[in-house]
N, CA and C atoms of all chains as a GROMACS GRO file, in nm:
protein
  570
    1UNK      N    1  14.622  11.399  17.751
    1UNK     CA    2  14.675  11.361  17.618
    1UNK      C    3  14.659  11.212  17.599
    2UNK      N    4  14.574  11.158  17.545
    2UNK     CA    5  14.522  11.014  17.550
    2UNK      C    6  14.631  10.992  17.357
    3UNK      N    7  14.733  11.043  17.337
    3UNK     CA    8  14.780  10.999  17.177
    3UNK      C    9  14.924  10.890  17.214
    4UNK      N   10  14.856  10.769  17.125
    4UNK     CA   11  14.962  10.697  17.184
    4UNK      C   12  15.064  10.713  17.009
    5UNK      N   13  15.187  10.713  17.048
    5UNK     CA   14  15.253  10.694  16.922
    5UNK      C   15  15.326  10.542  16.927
    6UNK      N   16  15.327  10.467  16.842
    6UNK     CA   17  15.401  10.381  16.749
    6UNK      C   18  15.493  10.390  16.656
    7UNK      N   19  15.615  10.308  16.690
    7UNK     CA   20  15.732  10.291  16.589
    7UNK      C   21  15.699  10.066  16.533
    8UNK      N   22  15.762  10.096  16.440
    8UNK     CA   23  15.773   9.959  16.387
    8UNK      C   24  15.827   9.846  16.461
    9UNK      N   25  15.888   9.920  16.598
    9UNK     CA   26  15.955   9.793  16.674
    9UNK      C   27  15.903   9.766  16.834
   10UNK      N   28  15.755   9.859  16.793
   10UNK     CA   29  15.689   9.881  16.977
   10UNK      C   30  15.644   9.744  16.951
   11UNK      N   31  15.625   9.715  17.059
   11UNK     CA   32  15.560   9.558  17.090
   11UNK      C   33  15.441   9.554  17.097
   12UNK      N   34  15.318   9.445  16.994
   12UNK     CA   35  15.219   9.502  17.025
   12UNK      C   36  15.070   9.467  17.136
   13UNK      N   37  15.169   9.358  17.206
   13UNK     CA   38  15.103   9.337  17.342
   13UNK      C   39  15.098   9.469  17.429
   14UNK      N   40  15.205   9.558  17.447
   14UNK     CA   41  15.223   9.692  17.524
   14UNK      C   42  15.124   9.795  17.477
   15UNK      N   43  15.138   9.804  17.316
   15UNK     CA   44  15.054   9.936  17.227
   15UNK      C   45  14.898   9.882  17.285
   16UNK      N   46  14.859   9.762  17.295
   16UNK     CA   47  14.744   9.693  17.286
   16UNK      C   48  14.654   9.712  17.419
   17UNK      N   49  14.744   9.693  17.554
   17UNK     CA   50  14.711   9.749  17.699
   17UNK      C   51  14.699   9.930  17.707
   18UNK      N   52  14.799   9.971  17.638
   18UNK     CA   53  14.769  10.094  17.687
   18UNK      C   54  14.647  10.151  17.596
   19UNK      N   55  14.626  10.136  17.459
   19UNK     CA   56  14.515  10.144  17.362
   19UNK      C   57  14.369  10.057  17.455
   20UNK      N   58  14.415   9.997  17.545
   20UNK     CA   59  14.264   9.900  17.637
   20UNK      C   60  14.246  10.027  17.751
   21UNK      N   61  14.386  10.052  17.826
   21UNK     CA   62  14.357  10.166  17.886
   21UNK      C   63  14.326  10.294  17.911
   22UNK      N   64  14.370  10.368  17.805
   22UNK     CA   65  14.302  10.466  17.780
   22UNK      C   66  14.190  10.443  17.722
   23UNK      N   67  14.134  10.345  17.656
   23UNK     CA   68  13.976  10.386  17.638
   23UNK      C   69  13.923  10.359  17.751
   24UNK      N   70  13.914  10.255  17.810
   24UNK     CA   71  13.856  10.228  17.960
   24UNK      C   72  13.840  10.397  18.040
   25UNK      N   73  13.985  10.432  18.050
   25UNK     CA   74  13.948  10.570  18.153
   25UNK      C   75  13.882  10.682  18.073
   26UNK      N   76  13.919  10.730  17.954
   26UNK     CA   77  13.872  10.844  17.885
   26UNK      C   78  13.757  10.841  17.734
   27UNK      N   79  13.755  10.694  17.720
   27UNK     CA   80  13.670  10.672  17.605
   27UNK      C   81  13.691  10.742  17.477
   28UNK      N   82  13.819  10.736  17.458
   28UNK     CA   83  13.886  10.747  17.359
   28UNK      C   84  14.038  10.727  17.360
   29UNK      N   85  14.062  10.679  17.228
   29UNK     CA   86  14.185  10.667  17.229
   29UNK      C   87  14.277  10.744  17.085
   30UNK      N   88  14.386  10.801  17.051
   30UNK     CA   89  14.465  10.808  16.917
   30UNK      C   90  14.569  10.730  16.934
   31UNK      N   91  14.598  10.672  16.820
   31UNK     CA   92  14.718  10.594  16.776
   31UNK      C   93  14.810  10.650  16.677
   32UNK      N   94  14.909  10.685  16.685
   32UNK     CA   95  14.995  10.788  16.584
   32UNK      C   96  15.086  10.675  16.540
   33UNK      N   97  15.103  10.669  16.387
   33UNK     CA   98  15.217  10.590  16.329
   33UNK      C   99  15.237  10.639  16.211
   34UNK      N  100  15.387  10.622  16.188
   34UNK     CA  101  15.441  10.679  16.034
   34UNK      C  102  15.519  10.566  15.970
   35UNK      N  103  15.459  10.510  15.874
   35UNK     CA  104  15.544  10.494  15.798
   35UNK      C  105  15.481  10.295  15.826
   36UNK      N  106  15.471  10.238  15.725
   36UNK     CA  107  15.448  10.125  15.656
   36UNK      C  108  15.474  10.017  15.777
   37UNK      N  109  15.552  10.005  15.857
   37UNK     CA  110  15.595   9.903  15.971
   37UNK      C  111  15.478   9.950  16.110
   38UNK      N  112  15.548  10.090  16.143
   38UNK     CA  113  15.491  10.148  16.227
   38UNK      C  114  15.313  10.140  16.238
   39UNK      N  115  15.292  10.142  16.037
   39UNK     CA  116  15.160  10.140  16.114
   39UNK      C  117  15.083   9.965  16.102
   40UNK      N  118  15.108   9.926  16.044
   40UNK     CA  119  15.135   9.752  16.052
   40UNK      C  120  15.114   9.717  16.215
   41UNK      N  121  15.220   9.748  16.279
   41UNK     CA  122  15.230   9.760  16.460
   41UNK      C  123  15.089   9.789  16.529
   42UNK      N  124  15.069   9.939  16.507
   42UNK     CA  125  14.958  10.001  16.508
   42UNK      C  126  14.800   9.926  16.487
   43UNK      N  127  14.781   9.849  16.394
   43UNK     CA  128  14.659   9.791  16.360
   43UNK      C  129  14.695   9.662  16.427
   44UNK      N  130  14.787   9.577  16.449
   44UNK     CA  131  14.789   9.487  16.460
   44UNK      C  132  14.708   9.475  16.624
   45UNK      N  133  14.762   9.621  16.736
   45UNK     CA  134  14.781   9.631  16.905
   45UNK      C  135  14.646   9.625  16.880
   46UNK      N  136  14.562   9.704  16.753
   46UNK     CA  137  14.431   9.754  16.759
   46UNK      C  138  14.372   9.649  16.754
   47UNK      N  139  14.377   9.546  16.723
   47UNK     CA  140  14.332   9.393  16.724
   47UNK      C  141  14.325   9.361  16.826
   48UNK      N  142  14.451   9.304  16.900
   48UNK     CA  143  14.442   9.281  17.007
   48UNK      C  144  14.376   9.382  17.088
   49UNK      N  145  14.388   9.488  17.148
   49UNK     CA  146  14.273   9.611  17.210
   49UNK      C  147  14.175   9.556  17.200
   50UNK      N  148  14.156   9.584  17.092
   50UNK     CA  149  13.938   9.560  17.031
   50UNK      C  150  13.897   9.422  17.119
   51UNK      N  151  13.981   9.338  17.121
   51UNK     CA  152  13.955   9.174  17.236
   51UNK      C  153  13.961   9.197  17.354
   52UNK      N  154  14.083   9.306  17.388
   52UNK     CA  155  14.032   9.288  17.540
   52UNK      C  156  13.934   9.371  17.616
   53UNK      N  157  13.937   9.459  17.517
   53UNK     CA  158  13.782   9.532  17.510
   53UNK      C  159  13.701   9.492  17.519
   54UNK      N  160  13.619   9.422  17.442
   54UNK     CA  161  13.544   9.322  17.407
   54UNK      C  162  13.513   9.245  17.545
   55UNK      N  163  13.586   9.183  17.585
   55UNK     CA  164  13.582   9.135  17.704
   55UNK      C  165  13.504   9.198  17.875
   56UNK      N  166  13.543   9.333  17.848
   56UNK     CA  167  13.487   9.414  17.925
   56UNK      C  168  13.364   9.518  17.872
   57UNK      N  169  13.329   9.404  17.770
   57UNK     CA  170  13.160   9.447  17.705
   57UNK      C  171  13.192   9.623  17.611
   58UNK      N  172  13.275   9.651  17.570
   58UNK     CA  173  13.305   9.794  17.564
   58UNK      C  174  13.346   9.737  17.362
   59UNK      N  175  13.262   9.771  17.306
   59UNK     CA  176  13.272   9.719  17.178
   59UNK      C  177  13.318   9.819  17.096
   60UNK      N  178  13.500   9.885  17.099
   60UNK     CA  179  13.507   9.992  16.996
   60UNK      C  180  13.545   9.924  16.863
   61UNK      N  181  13.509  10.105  16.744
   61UNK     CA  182  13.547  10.105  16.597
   61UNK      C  183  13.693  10.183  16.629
   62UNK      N  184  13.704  10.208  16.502
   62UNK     CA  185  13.810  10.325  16.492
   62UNK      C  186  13.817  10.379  16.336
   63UNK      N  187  13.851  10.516  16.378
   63UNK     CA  188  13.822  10.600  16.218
   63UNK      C  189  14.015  10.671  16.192
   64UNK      N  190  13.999  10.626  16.085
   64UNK     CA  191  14.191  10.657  16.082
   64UNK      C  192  14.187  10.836  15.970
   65UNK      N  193  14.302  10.835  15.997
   65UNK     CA  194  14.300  11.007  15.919
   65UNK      C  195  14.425  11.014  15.924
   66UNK      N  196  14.464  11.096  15.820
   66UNK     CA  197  14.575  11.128  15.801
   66UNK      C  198  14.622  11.284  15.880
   67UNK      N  199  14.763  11.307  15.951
   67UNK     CA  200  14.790  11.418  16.038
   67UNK      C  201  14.928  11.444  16.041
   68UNK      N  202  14.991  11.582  15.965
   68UNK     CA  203  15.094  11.630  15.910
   68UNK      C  204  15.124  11.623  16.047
   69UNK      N  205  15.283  11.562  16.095
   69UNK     CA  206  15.332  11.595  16.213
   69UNK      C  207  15.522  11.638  16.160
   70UNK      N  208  15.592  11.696  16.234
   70UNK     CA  209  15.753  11.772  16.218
   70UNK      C  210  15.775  11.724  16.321
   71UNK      N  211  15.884  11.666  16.219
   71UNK     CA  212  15.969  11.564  16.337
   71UNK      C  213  16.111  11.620  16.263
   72UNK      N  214  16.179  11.648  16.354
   72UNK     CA  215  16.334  11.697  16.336
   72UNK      C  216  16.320  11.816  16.175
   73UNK      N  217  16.239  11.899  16.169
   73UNK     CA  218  16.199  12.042  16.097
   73UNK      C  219  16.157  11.967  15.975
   74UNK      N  220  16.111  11.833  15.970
   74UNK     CA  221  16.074  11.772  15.797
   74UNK      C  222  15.907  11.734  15.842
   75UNK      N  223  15.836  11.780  15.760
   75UNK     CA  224  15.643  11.741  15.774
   75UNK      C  225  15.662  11.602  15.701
   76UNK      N  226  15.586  11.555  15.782
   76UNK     CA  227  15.572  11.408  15.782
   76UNK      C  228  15.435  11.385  15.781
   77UNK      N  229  15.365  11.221  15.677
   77UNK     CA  230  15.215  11.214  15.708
   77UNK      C  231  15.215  11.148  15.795
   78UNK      N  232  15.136  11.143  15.949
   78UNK     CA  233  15.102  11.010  15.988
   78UNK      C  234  14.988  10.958  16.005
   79UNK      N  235  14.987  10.812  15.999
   79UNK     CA  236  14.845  10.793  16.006
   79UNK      C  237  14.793  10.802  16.154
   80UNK      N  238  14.687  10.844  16.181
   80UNK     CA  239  14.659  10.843  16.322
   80UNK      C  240  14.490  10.777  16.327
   81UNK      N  241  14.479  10.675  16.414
   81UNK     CA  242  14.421  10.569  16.441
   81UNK      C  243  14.298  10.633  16.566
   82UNK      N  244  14.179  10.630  16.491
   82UNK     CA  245  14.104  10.724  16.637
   82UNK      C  246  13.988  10.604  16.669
   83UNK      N  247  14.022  10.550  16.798
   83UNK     CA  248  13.952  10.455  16.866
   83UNK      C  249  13.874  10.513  16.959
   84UNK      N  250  13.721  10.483  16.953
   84UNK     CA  251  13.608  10.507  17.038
   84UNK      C  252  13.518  10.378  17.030
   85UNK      N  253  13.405  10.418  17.169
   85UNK     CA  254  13.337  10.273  17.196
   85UNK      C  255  13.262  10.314  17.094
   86UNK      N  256  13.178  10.231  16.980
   86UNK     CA  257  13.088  10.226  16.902
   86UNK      C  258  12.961  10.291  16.943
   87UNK      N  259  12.894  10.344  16.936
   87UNK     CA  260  12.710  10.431  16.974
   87UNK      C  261  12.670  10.314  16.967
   88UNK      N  262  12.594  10.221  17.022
   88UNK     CA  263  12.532  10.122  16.972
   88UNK      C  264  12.402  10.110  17.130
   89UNK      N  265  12.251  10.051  17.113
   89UNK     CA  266  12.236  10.042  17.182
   89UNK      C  267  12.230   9.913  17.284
   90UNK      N  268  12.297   9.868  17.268
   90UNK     CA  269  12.351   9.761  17.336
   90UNK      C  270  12.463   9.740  17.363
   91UNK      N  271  12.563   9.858  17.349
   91UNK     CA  272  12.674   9.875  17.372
   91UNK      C  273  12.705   9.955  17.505
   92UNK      N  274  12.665   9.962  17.690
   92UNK     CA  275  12.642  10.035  17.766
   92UNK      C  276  12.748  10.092  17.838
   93UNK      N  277  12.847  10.073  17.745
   93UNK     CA  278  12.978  10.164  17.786
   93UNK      C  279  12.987  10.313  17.654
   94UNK      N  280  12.906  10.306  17.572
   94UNK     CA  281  12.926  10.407  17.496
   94UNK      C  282  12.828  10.504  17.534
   95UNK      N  283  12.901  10.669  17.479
   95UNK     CA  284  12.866  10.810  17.593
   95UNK      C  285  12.750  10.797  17.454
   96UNK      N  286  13.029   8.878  14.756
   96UNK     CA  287  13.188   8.895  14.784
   96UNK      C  288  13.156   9.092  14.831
   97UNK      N  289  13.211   9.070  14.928
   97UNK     CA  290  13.276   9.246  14.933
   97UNK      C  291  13.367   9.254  15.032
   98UNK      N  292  13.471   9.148  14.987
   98UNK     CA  293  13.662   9.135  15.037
   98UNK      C  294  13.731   9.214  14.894
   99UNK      N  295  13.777   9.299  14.958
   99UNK     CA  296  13.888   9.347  14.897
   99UNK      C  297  14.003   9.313  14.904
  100UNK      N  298  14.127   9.289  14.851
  100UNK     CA  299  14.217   9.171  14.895
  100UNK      C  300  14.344   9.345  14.833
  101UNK      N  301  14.423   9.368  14.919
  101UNK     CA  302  14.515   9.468  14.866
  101UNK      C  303  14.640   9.428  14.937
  102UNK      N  304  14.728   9.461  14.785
  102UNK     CA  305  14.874   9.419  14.839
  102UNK      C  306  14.972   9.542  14.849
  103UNK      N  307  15.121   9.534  14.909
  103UNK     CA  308  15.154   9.674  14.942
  103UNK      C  309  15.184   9.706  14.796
  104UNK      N  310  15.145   9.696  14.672
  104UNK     CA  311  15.194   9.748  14.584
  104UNK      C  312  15.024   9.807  14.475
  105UNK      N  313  14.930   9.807  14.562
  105UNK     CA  314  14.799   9.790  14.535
  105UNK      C  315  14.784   9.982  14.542
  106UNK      N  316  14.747  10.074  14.423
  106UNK     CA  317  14.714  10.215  14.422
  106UNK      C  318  14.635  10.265  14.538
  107UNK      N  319  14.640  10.363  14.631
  107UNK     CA  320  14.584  10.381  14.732
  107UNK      C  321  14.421  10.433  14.637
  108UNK      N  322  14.378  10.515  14.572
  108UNK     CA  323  14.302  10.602  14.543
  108UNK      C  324  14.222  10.488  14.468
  109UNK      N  325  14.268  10.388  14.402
  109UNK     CA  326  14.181  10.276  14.313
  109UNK      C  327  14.132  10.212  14.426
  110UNK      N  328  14.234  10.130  14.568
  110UNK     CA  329  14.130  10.072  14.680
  110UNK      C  330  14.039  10.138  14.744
  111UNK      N  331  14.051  10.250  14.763
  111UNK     CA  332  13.972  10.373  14.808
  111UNK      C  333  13.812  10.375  14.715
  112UNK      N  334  13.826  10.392  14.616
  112UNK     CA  335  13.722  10.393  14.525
  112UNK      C  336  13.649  10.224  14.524
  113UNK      N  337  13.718  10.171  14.573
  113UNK     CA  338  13.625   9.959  14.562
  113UNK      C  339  13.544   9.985  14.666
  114UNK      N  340  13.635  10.032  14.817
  114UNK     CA  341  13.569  10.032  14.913
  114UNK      C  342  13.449  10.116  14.953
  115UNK      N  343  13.446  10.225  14.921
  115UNK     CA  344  13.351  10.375  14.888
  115UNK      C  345  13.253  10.274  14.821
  116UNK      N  346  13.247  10.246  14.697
  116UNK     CA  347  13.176  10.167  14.609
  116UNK      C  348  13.063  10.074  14.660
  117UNK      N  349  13.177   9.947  14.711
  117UNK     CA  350  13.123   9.855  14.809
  117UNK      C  351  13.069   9.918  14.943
  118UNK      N  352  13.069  10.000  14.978
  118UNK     CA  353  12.996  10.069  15.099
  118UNK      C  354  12.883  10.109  15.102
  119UNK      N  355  12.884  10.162  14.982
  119UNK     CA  356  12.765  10.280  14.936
  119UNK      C  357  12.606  10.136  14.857
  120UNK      N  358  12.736  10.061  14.804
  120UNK     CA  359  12.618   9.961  14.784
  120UNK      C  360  12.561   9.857  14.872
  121UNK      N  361  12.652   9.820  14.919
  121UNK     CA  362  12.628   9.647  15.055
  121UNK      C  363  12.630   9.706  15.164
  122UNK      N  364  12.669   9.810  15.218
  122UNK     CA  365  12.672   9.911  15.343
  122UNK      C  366  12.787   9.814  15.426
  123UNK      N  367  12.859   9.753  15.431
  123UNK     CA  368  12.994   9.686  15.472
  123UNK      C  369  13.075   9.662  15.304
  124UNK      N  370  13.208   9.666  15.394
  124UNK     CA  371  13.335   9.587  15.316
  124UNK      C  372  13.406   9.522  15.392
  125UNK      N  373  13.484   9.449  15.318
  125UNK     CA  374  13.626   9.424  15.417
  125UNK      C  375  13.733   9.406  15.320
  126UNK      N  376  13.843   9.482  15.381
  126UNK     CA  377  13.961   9.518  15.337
  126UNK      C  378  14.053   9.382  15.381
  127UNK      N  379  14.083   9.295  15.312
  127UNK     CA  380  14.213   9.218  15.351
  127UNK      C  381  14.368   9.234  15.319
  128UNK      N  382  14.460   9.262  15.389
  128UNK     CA  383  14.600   9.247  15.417
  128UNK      C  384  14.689   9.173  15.456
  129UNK      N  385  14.816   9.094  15.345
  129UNK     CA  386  14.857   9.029  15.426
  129UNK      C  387  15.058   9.164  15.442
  130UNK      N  388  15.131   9.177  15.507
  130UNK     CA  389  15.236   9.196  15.526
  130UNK      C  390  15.236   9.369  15.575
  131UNK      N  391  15.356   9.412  15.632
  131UNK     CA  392  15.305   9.547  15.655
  131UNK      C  393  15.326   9.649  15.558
  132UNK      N  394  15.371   9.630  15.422
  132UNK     CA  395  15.334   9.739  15.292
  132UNK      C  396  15.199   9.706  15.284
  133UNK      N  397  15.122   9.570  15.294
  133UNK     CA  398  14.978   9.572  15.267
  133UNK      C  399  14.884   9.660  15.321
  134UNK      N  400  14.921   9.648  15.445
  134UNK     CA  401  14.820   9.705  15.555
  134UNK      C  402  14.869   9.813  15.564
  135UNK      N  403  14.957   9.909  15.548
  135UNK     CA  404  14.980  10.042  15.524
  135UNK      C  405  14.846  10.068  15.414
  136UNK      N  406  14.894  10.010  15.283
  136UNK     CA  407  14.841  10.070  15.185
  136UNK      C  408  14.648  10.029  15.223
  137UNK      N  409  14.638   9.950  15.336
  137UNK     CA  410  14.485   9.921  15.292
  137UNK      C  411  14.444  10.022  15.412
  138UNK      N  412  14.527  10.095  15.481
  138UNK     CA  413  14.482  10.200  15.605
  138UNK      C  414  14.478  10.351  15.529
  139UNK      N  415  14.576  10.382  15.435
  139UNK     CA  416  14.572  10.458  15.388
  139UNK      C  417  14.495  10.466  15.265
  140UNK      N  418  14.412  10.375  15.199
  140UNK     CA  419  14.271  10.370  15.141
  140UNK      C  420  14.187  10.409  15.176
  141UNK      N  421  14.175  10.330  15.304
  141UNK     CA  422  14.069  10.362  15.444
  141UNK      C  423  13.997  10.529  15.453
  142UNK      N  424  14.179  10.578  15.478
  142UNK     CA  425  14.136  10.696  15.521
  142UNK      C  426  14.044  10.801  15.391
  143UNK      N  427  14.120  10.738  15.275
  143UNK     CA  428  14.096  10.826  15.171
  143UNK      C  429  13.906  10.812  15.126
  144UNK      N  430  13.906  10.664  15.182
  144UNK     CA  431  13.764  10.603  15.148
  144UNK      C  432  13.660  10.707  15.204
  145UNK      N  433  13.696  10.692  15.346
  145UNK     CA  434  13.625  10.740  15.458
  145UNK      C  435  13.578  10.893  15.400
  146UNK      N  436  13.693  10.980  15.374
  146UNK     CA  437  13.666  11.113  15.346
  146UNK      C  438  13.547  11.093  15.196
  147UNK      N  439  13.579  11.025  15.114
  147UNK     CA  440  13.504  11.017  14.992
  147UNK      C  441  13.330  11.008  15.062
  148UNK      N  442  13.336  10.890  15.120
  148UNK     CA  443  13.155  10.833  15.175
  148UNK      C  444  13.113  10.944  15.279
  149UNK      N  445  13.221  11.060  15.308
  149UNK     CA  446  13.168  11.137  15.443
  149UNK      C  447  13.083  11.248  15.325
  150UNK      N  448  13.153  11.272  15.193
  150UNK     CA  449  13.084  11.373  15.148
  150UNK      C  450  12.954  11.339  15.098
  151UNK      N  451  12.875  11.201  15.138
  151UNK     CA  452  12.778  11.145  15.034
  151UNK      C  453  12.695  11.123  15.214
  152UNK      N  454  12.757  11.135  15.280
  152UNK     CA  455  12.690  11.172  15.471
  152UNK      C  456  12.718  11.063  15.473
  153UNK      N  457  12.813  10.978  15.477
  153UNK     CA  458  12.782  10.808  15.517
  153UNK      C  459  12.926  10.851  15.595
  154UNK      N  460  12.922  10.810  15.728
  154UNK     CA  461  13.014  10.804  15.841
  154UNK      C  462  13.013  10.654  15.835
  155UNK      N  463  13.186  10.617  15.788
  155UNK     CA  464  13.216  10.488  15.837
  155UNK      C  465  13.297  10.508  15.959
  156UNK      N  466  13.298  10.358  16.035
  156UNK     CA  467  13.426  10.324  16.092
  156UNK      C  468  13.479  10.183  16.078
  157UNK      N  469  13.604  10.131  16.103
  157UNK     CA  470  13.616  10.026  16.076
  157UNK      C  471  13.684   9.916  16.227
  158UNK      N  472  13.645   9.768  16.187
  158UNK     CA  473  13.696   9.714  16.347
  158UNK      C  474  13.788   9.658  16.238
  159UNK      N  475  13.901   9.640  16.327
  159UNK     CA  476  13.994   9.548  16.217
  159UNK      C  477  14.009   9.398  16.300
  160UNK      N  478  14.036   9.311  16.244
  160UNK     CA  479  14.051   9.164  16.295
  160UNK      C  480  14.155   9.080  16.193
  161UNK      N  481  14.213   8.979  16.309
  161UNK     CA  482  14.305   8.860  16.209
  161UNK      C  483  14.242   8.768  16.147
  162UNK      N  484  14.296   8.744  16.025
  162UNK     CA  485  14.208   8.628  16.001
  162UNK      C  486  14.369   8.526  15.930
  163UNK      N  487  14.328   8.418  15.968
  163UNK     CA  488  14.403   8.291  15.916
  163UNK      C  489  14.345   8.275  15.746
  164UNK      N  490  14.477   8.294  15.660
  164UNK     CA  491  14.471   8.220  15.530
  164UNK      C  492  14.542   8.181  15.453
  165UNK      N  493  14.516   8.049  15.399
  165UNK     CA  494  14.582   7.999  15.299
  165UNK      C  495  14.588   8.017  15.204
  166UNK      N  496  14.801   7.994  15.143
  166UNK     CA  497  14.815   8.072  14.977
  166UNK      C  498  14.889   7.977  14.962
  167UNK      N  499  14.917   7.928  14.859
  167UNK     CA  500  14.998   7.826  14.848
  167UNK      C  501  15.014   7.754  14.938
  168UNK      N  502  14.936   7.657  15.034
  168UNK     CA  503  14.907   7.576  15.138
  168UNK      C  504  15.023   7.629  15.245
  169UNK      N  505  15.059   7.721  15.268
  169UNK     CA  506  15.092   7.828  15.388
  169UNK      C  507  14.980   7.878  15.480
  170UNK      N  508  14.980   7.902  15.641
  170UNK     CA  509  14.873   7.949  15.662
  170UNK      C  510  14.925   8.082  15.734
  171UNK      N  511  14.891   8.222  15.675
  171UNK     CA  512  14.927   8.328  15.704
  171UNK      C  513  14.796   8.418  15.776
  172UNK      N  514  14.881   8.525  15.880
  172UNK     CA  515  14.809   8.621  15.928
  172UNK      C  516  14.741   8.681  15.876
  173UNK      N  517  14.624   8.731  15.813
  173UNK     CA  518  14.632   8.862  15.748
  173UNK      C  519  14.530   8.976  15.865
  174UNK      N  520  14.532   9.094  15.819
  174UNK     CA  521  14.432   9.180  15.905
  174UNK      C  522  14.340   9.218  15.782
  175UNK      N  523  14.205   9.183  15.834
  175UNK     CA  524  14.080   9.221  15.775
  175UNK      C  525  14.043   9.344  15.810
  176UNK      N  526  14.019   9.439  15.760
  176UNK     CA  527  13.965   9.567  15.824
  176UNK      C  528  13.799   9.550  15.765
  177UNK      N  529  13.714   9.578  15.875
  177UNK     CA  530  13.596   9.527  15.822
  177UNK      C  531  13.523   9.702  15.857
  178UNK      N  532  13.454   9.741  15.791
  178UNK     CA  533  13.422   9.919  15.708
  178UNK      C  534  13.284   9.919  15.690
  179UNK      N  535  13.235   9.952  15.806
  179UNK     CA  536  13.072   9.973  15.819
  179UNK      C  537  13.065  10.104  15.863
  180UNK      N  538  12.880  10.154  15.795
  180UNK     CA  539  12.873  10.297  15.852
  180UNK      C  540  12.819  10.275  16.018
  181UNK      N  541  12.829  10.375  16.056
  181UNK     CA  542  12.854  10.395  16.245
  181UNK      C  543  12.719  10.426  16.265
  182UNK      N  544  12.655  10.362  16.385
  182UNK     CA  545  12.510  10.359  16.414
  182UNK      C  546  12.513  10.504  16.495
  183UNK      N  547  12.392  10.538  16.419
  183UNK     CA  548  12.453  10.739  16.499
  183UNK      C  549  12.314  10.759  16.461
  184UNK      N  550  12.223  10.842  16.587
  184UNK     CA  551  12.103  10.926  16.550
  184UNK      C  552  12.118  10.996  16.416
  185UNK      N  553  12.274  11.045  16.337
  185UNK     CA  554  12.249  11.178  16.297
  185UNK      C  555  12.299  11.084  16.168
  186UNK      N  556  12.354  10.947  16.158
  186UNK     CA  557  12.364  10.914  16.068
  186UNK      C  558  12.296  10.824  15.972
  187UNK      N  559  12.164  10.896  15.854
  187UNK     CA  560  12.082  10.835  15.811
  187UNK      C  561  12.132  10.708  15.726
  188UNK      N  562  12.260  10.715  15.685
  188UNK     CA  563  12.257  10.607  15.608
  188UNK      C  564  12.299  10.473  15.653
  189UNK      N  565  12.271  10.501  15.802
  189UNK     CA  566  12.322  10.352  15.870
  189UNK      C  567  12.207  10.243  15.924
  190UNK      N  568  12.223  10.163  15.904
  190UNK     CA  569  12.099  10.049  15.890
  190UNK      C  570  12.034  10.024  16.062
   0.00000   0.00000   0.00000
């Protein structure tokens, strides 16, 4: 289960390592956030990620989508954040 | 110019349609945000964008980055989401 979730008050040095780590091991990552703060948080870790990525030559995008999730019996939208290394050929960490 | 500048009070489906627009013509955009109603509303464009250019075969993804700017001689965060199509064997409309 590589889905990381985000609230508005995760820190986003933490969201940012584990979003570096799971792509490193599985070459992919999801980012789950609801709601205007949460996902603010969310893009911000993805910033930071994408650098320390970067660093280890591993150059990802990310494609966002929207994903009905029930939380306490109420459907909720969240946005969910889908990070992979870019296809590129000069990119030699991408499958 | 193909900065889109959206604030959290900016219609999701009207930024959606600049960016689609600007995609389909310059093959990049970039989405700028400053606060987290902004960047909600410019992720949830995103997504809506994305689905629009997928039915025309154009697979985007986007890297997002900070950028430093001045508004009234303040110098604020904002996140750029920068919205290119994805270099893919299967995707012809990528340069």
């Amino acid at each position: 289960m590589n889905m990381i979730k985000v609230s508005a008050t995760s820190r986003t040095a933490a969201v940012a390592g584990a979003i570096a780590g799971i792509v490193r091991e599985h070459h992919r990552a999801e980012v789950q956030a609801i709601g205007a703060g949460a996902v603010n948080q969310a893009v911000k870790a993805l910033v930071l990620a994408t650098g320390y990525l970067r660093l280890d030559g591993i150059h990802v995008s990310c494609v966002p989508e929207f994903a009905d999730v029930t939380i306490e019996d109420k459907v909720r939208t969240a946005i969910r954040l889908v990070v992979e290394p870019e296809y590129s050929p000069n990119n030699s960490e991408a499958s």
